[in-house]
C-alpha positions in Angstrom: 258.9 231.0 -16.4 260.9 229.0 -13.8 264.1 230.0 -12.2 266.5 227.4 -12.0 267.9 227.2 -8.6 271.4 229.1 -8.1 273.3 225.7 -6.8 271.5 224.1 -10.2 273.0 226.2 -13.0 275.8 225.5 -15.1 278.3 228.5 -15.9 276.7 229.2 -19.4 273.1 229.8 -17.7 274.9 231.7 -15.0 276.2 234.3 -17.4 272.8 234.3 -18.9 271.0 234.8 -15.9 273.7 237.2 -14.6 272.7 239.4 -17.7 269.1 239.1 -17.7 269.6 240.4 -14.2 271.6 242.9 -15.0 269.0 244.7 -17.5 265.9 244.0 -15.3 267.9 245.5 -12.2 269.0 248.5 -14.3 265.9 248.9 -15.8 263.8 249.4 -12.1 266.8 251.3 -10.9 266.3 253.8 -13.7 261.9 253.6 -13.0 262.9 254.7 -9.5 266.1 257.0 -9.4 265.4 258.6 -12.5 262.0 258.8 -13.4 260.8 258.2 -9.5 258.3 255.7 -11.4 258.6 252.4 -9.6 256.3 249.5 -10.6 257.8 246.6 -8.4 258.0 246.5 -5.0 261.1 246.8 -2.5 260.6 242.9 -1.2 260.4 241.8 -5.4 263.5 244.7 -6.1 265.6 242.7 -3.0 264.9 239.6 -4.0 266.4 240.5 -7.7 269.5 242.2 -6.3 269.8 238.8 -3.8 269.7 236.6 -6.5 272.4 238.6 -8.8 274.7 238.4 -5.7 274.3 234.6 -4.9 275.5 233.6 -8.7 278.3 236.1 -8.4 279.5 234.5 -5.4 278.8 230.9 -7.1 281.1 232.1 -10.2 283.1 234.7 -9.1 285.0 235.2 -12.6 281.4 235.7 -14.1 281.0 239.3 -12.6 280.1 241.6 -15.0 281.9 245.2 -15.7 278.1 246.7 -15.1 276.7 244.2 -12.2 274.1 245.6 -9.9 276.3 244.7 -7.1 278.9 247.7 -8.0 276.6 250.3 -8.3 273.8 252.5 -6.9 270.7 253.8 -8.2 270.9 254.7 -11.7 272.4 257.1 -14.4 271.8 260.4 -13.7 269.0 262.4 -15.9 269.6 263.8 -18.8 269.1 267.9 -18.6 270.9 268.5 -15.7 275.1 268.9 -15.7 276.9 266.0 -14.1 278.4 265.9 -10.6 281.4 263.2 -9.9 280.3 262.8 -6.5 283.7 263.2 -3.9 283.0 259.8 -1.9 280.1 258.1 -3.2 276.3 258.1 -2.1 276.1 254.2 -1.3 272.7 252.4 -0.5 272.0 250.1 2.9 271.8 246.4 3.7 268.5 245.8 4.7 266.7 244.1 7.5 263.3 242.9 7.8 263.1 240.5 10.7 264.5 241.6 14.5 266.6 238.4 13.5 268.1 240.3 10.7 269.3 243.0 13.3 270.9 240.6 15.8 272.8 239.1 13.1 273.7 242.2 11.8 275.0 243.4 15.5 276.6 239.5 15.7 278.0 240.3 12.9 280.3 243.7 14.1 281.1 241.9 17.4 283.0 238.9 15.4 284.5 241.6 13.7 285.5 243.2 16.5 286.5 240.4 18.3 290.0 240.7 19.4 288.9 243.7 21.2 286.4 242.2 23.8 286.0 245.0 25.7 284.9 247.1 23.1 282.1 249.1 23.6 280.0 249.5 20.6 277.2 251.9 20.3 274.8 252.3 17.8 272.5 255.5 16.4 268.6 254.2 15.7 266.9 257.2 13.5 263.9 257.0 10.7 264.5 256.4 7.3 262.6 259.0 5.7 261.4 258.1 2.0 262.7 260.9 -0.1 265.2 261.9 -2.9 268.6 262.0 -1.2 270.8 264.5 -1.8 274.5 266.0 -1.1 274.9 269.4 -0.1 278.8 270.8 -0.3 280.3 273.4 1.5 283.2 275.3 1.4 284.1 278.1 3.9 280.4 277.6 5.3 278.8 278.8 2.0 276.7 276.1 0.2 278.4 276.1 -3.8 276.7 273.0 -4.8 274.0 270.4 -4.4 273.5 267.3 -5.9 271.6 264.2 -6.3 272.8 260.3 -5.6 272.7 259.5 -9.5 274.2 255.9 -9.9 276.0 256.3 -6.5 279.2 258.3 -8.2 277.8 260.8 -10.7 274.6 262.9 -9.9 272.9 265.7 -11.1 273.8 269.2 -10.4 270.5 271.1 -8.9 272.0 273.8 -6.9 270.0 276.3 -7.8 266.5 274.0 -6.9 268.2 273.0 -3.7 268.6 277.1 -3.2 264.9 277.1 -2.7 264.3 274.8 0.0 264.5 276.8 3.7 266.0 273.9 5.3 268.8 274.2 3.6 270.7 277.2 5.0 273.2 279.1 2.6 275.9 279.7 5.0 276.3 277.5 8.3 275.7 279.2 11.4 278.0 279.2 14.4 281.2 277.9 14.6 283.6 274.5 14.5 282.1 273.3 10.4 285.4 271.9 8.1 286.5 274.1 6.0 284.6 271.6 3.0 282.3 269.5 3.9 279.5 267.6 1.8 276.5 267.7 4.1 273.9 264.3 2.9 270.6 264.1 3.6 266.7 263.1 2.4 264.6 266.0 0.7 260.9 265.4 0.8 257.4 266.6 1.0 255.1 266.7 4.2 251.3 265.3 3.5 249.8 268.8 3.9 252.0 270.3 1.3 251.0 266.7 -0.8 247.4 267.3 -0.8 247.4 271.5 -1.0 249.3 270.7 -4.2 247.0 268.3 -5.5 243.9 270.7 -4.9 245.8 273.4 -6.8 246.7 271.2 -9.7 243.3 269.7 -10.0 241.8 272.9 -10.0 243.3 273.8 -13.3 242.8 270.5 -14.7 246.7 269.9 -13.6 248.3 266.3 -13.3 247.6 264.0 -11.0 250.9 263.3 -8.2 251.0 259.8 -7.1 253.0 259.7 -3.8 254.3 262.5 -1.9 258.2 261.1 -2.6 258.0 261.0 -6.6 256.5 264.5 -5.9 258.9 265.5 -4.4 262.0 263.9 -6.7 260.0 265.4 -9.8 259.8 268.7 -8.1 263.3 268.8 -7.4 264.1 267.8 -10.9 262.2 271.0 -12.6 264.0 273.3 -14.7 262.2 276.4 -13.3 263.5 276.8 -9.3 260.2 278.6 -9.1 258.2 275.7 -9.6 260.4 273.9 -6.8 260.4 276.8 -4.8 256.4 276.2 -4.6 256.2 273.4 -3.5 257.6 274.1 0.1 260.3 270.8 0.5 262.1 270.4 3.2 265.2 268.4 4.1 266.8 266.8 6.9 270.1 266.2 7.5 271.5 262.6 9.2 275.0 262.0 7.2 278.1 263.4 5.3 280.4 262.7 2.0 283.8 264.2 1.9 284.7 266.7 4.4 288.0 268.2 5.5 287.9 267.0 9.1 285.1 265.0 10.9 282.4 267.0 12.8 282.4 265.0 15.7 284.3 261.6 16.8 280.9 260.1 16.7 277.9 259.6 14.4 275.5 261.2 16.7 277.7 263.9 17.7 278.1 265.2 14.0 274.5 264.7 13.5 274.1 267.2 16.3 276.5 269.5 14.8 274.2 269.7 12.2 272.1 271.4 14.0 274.1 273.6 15.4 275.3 274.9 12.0 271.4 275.7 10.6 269.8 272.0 9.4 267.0 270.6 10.5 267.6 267.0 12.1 265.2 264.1 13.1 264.2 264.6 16.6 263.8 260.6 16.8 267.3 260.1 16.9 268.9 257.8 19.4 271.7 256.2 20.8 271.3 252.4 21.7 273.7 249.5 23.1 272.5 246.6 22.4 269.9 244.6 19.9 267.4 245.4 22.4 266.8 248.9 22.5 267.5 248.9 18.4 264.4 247.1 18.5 262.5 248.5 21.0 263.0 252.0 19.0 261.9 250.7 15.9 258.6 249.9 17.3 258.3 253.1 18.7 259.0 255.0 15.7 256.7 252.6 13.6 253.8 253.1 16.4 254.3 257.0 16.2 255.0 256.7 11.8 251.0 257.6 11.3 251.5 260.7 13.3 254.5 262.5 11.9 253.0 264.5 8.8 255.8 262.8 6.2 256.8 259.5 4.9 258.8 257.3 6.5 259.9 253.2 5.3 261.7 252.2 8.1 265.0 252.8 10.6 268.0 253.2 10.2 270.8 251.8 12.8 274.9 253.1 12.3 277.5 252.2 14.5 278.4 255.3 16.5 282.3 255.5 16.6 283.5 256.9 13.4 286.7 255.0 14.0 285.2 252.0 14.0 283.3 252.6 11.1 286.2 253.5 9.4 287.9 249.9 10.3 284.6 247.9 9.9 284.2 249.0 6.2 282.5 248.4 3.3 281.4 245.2 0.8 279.5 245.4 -2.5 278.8 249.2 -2.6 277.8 249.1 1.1 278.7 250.1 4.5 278.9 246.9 6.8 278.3 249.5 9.6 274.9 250.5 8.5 271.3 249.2 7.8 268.1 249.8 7.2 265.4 247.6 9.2 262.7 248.4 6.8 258.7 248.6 8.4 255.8 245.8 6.9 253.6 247.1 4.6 250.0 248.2 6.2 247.0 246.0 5.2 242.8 246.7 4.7 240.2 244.2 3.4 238.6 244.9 0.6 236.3 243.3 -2.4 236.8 242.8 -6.2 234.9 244.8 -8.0 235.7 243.4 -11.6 239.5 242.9 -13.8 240.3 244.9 -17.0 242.9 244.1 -19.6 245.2 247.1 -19.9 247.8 246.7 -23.0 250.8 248.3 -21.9 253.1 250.4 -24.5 255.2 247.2 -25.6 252.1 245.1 -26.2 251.9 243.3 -22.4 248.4 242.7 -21.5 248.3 243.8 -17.8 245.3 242.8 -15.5 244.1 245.1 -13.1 241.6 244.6 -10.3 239.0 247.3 -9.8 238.1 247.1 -5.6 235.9 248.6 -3.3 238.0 251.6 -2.3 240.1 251.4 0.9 241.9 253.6 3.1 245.7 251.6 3.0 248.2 253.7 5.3 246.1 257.1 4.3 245.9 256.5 0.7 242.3 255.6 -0.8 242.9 252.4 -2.6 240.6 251.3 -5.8 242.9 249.6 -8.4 245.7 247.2 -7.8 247.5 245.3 -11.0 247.5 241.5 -11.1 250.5 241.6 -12.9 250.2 238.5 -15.3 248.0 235.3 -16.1 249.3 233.0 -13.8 249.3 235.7 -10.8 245.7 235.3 -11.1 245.7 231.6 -11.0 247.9 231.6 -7.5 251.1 231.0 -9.2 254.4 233.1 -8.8 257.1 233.0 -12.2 258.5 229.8 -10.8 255.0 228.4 -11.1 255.0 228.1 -7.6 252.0 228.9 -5.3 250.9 232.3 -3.8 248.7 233.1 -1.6 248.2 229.7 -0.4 247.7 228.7 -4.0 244.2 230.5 -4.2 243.1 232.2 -8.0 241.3 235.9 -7.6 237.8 236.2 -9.0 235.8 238.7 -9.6 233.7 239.1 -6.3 236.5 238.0 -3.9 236.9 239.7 -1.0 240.7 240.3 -0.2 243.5 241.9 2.0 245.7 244.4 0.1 249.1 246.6 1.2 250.8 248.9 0.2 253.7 247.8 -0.7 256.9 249.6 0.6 254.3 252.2 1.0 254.0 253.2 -2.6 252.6 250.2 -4.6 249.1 248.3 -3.7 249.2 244.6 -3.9 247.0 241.8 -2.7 248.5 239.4 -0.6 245.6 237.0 0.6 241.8 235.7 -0.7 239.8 235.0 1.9 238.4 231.8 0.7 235.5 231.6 3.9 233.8 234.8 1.8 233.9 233.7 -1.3 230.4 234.2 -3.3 229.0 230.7 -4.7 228.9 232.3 -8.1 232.3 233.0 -8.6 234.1 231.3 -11.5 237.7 231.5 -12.8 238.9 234.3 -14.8 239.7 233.7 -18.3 242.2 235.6 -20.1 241.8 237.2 -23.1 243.9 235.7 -26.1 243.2 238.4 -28.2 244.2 242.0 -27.6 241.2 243.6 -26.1 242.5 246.9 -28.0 242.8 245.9 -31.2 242.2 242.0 -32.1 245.6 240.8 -32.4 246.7 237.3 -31.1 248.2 238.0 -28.1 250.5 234.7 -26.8 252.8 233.4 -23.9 256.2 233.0 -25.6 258.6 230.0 -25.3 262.1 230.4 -23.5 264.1 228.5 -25.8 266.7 227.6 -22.9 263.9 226.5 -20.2 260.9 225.2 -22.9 258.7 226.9 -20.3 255.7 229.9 -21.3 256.5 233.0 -20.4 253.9 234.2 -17.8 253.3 237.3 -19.3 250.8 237.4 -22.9 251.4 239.8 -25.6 249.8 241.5 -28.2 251.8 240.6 -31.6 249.9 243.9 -33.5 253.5 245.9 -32.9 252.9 248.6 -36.0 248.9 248.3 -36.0 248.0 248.7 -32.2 247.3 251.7 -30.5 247.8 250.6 -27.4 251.9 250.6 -28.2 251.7 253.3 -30.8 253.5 255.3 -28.7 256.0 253.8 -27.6 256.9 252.8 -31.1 257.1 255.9 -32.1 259.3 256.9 -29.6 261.3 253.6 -30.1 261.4 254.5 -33.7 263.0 258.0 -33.6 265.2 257.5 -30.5 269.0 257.1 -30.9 269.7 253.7 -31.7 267.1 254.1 -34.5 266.3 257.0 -36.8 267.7 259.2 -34.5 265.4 262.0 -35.5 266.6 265.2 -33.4 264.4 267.4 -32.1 261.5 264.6 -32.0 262.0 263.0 -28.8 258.9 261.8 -26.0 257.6 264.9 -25.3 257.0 266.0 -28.7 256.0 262.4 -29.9 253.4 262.3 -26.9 252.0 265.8 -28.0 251.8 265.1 -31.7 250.0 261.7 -31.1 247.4 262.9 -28.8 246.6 265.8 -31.0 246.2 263.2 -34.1 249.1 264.7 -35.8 251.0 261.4 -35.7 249.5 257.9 -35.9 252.2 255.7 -38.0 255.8 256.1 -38.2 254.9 256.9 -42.1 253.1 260.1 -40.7 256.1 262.0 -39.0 257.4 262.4 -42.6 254.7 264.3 -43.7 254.6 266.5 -40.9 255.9 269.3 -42.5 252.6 269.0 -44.5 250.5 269.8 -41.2 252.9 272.7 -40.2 249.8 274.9 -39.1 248.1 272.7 -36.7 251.9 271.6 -35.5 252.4 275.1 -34.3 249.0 275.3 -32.9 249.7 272.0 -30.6 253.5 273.6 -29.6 251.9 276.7 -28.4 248.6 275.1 -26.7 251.2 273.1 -24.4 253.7 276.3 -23.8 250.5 278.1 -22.7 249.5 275.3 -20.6 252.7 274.6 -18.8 252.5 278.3 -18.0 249.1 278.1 -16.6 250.1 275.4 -14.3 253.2 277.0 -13.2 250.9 280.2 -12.3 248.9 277.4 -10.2 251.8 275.7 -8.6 253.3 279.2 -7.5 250.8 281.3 -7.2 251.7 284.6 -9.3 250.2 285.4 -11.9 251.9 286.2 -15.7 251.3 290.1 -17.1 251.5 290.8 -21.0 251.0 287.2 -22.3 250.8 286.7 -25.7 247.8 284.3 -27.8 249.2 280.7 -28.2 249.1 281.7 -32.1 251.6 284.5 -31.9 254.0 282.4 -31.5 256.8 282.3 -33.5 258.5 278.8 -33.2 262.0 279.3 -35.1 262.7 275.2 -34.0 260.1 273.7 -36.3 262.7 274.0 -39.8 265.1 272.6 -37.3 262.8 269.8 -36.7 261.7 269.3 -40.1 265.5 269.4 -41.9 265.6 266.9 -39.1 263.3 264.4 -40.4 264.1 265.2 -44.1 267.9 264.0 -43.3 266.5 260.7 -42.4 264.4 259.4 -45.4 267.4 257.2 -46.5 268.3 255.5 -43.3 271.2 252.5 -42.7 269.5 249.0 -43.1 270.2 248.2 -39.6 269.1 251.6 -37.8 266.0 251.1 -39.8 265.2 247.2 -39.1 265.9 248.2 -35.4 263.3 251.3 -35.4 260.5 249.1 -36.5 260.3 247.8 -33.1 259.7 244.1 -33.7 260.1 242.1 -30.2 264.2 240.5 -29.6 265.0 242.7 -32.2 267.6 244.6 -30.9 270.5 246.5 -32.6 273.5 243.6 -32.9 270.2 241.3 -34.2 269.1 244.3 -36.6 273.1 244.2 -38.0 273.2 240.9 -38.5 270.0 241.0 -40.3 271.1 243.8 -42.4 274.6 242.0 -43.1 272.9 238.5 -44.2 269.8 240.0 -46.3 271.9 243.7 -47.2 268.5 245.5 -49.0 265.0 246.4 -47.3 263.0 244.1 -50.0 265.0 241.0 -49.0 264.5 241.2 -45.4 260.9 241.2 -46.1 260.5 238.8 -48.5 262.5 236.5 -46.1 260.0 237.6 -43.5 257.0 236.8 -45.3 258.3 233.4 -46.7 259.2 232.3 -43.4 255.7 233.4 -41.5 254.0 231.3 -44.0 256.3 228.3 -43.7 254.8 225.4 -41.8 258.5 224.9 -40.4 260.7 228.3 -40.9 263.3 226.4 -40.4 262.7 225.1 -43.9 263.0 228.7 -45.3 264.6 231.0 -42.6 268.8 230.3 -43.5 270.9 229.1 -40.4 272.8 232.2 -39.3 275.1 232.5 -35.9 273.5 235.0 -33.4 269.8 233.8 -34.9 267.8 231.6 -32.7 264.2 230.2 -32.9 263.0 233.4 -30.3 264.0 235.9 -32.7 262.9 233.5 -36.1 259.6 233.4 -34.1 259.1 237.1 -33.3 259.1 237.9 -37.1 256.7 235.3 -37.5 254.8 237.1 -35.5 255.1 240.5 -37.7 255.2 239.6 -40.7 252.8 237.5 -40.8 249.9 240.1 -39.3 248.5 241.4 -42.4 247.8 244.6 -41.0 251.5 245.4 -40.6 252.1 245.2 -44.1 249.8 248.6 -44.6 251.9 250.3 -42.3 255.4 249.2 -43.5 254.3 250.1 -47.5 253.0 254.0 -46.0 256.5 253.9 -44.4 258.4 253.0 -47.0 256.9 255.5 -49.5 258.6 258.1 -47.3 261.7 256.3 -46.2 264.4 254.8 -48.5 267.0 252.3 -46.6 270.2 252.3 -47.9 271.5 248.5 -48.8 274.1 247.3 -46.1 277.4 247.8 -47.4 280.4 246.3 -45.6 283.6 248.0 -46.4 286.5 245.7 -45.2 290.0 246.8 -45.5 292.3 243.7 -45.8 295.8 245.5 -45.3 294.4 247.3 -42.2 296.8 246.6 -38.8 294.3 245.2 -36.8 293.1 243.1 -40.4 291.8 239.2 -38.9 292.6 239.7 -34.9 289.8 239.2 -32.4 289.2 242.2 -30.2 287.7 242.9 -27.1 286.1 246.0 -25.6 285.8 246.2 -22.2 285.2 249.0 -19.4 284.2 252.7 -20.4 284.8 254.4 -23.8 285.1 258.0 -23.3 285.7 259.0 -27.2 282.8 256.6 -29.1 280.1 254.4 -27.9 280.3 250.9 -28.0 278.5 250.2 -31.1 281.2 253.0 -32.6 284.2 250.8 -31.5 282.6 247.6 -32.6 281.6 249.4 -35.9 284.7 251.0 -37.1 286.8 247.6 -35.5 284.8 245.7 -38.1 285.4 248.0 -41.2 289.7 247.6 -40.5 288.7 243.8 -41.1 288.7 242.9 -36.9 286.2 240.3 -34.9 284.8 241.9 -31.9 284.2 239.4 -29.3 282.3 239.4 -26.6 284.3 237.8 -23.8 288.0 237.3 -23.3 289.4 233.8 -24.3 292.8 232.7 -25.1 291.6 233.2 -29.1 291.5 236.9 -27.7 294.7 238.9 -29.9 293.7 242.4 -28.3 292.0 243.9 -25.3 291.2 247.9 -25.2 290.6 248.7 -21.7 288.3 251.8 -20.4 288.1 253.0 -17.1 285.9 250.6 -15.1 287.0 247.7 -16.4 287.1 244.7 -14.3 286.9 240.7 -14.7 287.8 241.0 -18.9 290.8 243.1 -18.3 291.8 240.6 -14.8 291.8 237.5 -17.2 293.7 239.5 -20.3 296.2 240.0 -18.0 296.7 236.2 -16.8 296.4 234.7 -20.4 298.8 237.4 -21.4 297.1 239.4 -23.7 297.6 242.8 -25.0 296.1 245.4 -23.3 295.7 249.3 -24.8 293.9 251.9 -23.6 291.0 253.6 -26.0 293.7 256.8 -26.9 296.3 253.8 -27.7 293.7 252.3 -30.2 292.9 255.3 -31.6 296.7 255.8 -32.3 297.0 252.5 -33.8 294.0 252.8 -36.4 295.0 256.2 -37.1 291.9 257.6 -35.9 293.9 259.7 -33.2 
């Protein structure tokens, strides 16, 4: 689907854009940060975050409380205890031209300008590609280490970090702060990479992609053993909050560093001028094969800590510090055919099968092809790549690596193409199991949707799983005790197929047991591998005594008579999503009306002859239960589920005489004492609107920490404005 030009949109399909942008960004920060799972590339990542920042500077009062632009990598993980970070871990501008670097050195001499004798120096050092982390000390002795979470709040693994010998646990010599929050990359050299991946194979282990999601994942175990194993190491190149600098200059603390016990990059340089940024970069990148570890680029700080200090920061960056990032390497290779994979929410994703291909010393043999149109030569502005040339079966081609991690082709070369090589046709069916699969319509842009879909939601196994997961997670059934691990193990072993089937698990108690210990004894084998020693006295996987299952089971049993809404959002039909599911539940109020509805309007030659006009309901989500309710198949499932599972009719309870009775609300910034659905919720019983966005119509405004461009504008219309204690007081919920 086209993208309509940032000069070309009007303020409504800024907003619109701003938070489609929002979720996408959020959503790859969260693949990468959190589950060190990307699946874009950095080039497609920047161009999302370059977009975001153009509209905000276009409509600067459009700015959302969450934009991309004010924050950093991604909510921390749960499992691990929060750390507020003292200064935050910010990310880089980055550079990918020498034209990008002279403008960014252009750039901090007009700064500087009054002072035109100013000497500025610069540091030049490789960017290694690893998990960062922050390291405080306090009278020399390392206390605490955490990761860069979303740039403010991390995760606290200390005791993983304890493991690694590069990390000493008291400084050596002389001259450190009294605190001081020592930041650097941990990561994984390519011997330790491969001698893990022979171990693990060996027992039938998992598979590790890249040496830097190894390396995240391995700091992010529960067991320090199992990080302990795998022999990380760290080096150091920055600092948080500290109680006095270590040096007057960048390089000089760097070098303290040293001197107090960390390992530092020996590429490390001091430079003066665009020139011998450059020429360093190409040095490093000629010597990058050679140095046993990962690196993506260099990274160039002014030197003088003072001037740092009065150059700054914009946006959740330092203006005195980039990242000139390396191109990705390149091999020619041929097409060896294209399967249809149906991802877990029903996208069919192409994949070419090639010749393998040594790519920057990984073997290359699949690379995805994304969507329908990629194939044809188009982009999702249905613009032309690679000079407008489809990929066939038989092509020959040139692939990279992507910012080192993901393979991509970048070229056909048309001259070698074989004489019987025809267009690929997609599939319009689900190749796993026979449901249409189509290209929806945006309703704002009337153009397809370059990605198809299969519309088998409940029947197909393909995204069995992660509707099952959908369907017991938080917003949903909120089933406790039953989250992606255990849905994962319980599917695989055949114990769960339908929704319909994790009521009746108590009835396959036996075999549930069996399956828990099977993967405790497992994980243990594979720890044994990973570390080397070997367990004494262990018991058979049936001895096990696994107190948690009644837990689990009372768990499930409390929700057989579900809210309406939970329950219309757990079945996991596409634009479905929890405000659509309430108004759903509101409108139709019982479980049998909301299908009957359903089913009247998939058979409708025009739904809008049957489906009622409702605010909040537009032809996308009229269309998507079309789609499901009108697949025949789905109707097997949803009866098996609703033998089990009893919705309770929506009720609204509305108090008329409450103080807050016919005034429009917003919320805005964090809530520390409910979620957001909570607020809106319990502001809707007392008889309140809940709006969206602040207007002069706006009566009331509760304000959280973090609240930005809503709480500005309350304030200029003259609004009230309470803070979440303050409206607790005043709906007697204190």
């Amino acid at each position: 689907m086209a993208e309509i030009p940032v000069d070309s949109l009007s303020e409504s399909e800024a907003a619109s854009e701003l938070k489609r942008l929002a979720a996408e960004i959020a959503e790859h920060d969260r693949r990468y940060h959190t589950e060190d799972a990307p699946i874009i590339t950095d080039a497609e990542y920047d161009a999302l975050t370059r977009r975001n920042l153009a509209i905000e500077q276009r409509f600067p009062a459009l700015v959302l409380e969450d934009s991309p632009s004010l924050r950093v990598g991604a909510p921390p993980a749960e499992g691990f205890a929060k750390v507020r970070h003292a200064v935050p871990m910010l990310s880089l501008a980055k550079a990918y031209t020498d034209q990008d670097v002279t403008d960014f050195i252009e750039r901090g001499r007009r700064f500087f300008d009054r002072d035109k004798d100013l000497d500025i120096a610069f540091t030049a050092e490789p960017k290694i590609d690893g998990l960062s982390a922050s390291l405080r000390y306090e009278g020399g002795v390392f206390v605490q280490g955490a990761t860069r979470g979303d740039g403010n709040v991390g995760e606290d693994i200390t005791a993983n970090l304890r493991t690694i010998a590069d990390i000493p646990k008291h400084l050596k010599g002389s001259g450190w702060p009294d605190i001081i929050e020592i930041r650097g990359e941990v990561y994984m050299t390519y011997a330790e990479f491969e001698a893990l991946k022979e171990r693990s194979a060996a027992v039938g282990g998992q598979d590790y992609v890249n040496p830097r999601n190894t390396a995240a994942g391995s700091l992010r175990q529960k067991d320090p053993s199992v990080t302990a194993s795998r022999n990380l190491k760290f080096f150091a190149y920055a600092w948080g909050y500290t109680s006095e600098d270590p040096a007057p200059t960048q390089y000089g603390s760097v070098q303290k560093f040293a001197e107090w016990g960390f390992k530092i990059s020996p590429l490390m340089v001091r430079a003066r001028s665009v020139e011998e940024l450059v020429a360093h970069y190409h040095l490093i990148e000629a010597r990058r094969s050679s140095l046993g570890y990962d690196i993506d680029g260099v990274v160039y700080k002014v030197d003088q800590l003072e001037l740092q200090r009065r150059w700054g920061f914009v946006t959740g960056e330092p203006r005195w510090a980039i990242a000139h990032k390396f191109p990705a390497e390149q091999a020619m290779t041929t097409v060896l055919r294209i399967d249809i994979q149906v991802g877990r929410t029903g996208t069919l994703a192409p994949v070419a099968r090639l010749a393998p291909v040594t790519v920057g010393g990984v073997v290359v043999e699949n690379v995805t092809l994304h969507n329908e149109d990629y194939i044809k030569g188009l982009d999702s502005n249905g613009q032309p790549i690679r000079d407008g040339y489809d990929v066939r079966i038989g092509d020959t081609v040139v692939i990279q690596r992507a910012g080192d991690v993901i393979p991509q082709i970048v070229s056909v070369v048309i001259d070698k193409r074989p004489p019987d090589a025809v267009p690929y046709e997609f599939p319009h069916t689900c190749p796993i199991c026979g449901s249409p699969a189509t290209r929806e319509i945006n309703e704002k842009t009337g153009k397809e949707d370059s990605r198809r879909r299969c519309t088998g939601e409940l029947i197909c196994p393909a995204q069995a799983v992660e509707g099952l997961r959908h369907f017991v997670s938080r917003g949903a059934m909120d089933i406790e005790g039953l989250g992606a691990e255990n849905i994962d193990l319980f599917f695989n072993g055949g114990l769960i197929k339908t929704a319909a089937d994790i009521f009746t698990l108590r009835d396959r108690r036996p075999a549930v047991t069996k399956a828990l210990a099977e993967r405790r004894e497992e994980q243990a084998k594979q720890r044994e591998a990973a570390s080397g020693k070997t367990r004494k006295n262990v018991r058979g996987v049936e001895e096990r005594n696994y107190e948690g299952l009644d837990k689990l089971f009372a768990a499930i049993d409390a929700r057989r008579e579900p809210e309406l809404d939970r329950f219309i959002f757990a079945l996991g039909i596409r634009h479905i999503g929890e405000t659509t599911a309430a108004v759903l539940a509101r409108t139709f109020s019982t479980i049998e009306e909301v299908i009957r509805i359903g089913k009247e309007t998939a058979a409708a030659a025009d739904p809008h002859t049957v489906f009622p006009s409702i605010n909040g309901i537009g032809d996308t989500v009229i269309g998507a239960l079309r789609d499901f309710f009108g697949n025949e198949r789905n109707d097997d499932v949803l009866e098996a589920l609703l033998a089990q599972v009893h919705p309770k009719p929506y009720i609204v309870n509305v108090s008329a005489d409450s103080v807050v009775a016919g005034k429009t609300i917003v919320f805005t910034g964090t809530l520390e004492k409910m979620t957001r659905p909570e607020a809106k919720a319990m502001a809707e019983r007392l008889g309140a609107k809940v709006a969206g966005s602040v207007s002069a119509k706006t009566d009331l405004v509760v304000a959280g920490p973090g609240a930005g461009s809503k709480l500005k504008l309350a304030t200029e219309l003259g609004i009230e404005v309470i803070d979440e204690d303050a409206w607790l007081a005043r709906i007697g919920k204190a």
